[in-house]
Structures are given as structure tokens and as C-alpha cells.
N, C-alpha and C positions, 0 to 999 in steps of 0.2 A: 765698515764691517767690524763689528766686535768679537773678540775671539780668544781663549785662554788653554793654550796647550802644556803640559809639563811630561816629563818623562825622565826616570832613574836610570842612572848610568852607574855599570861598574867605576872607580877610581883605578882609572888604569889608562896608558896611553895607548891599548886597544882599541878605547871605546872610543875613540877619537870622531875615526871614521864615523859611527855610528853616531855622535854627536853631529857632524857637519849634516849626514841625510835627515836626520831629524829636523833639525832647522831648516834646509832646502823646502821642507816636506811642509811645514807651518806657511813658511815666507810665500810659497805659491799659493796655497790657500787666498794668501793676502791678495796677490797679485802684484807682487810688487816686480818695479823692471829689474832686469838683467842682474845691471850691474850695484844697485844697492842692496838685493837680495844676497851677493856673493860677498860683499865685503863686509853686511850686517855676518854670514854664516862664517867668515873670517874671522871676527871681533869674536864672537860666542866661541870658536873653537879654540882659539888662543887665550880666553879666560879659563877653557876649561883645564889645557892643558899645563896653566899656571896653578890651579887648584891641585893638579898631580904633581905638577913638578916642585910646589915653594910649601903647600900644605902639608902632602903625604910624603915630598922626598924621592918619591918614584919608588918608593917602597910597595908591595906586594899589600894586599888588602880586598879586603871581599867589603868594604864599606862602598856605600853609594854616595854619588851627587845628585843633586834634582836640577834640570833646567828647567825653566816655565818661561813661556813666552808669551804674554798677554797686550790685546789692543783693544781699549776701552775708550769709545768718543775721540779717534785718531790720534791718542797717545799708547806709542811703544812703551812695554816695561818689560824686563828680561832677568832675570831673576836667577840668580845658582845659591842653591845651597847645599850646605855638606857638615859631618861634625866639625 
């Protein structure tokens, strides 16, 4: 199945949460089992939260990050960007 989802996030460790159901929310699309869905949505939350925390500082900010999570011919690509 091929598939290319993205979605902006405040820069903030609010959005955390709502980073982890986002990706939960992709990974079932996928159907992927249990437990590599949880630990892909682990890896994604903790990049993101390294983006707040070593990029912005944990400083206050109305900037966005982009996730995208794309499956093209049964390669994963996982993508964050931010300024």
C-alpha cells in the first residue's frame, strides 16, 4: 500500500501528544502489528521532541514542524521539518 501523510505541528512540547495520534493514526492505515507501530510512533515522538528541545530550546514559539510519513513500493520514509 502506498501512502503519504504530513501534518504541522505547533513547536511546542504540547504537541507531543498530538504528534504520537497522528502517527498511531498513519501506522494503522498501514496495518502494521502492535508492536512496530508503537516503537516506529516512539522514534517519531522523540525526534520530535529533540526538535523542541536542541532546536528551539524549549523556548515559546508559534513556528511550526511538518511530519510526513510516506510508503512508496514498501519503503518507509519519515520526514520532519522545521526552520
Amino acid at each position: 500500500m502506498d501512502l503519504s501523510e504530513s501534518k504541522d505541528f505547533l513547536v511546542h512540547t504540547a504537541s507531543l501528544k498530538e504528534v504520537r495520534v497522528f502517527s498511531r493514526e498513519v501506522f494503522d492505515k498501514l496495518k502494521l502489528n502492535n508492536d512496530l507501530k508503537e516503537e516506529l510512533v516512539l522514534a517519531i515522538a522523540e525526534a520530535a521532541q529533540n526538535i523542541v528541545k536542541h532546536a528551539y530550546n524549549n523556548k515559546q514559539t508559534e513556528d511550526k514542524m511538518e511530519i510526513k510519513i510516506s510508503v512508496n513500493e514498501g519503503h518507509l520514509e519519515i520526514g520532519f521539518f522545521d526552520k
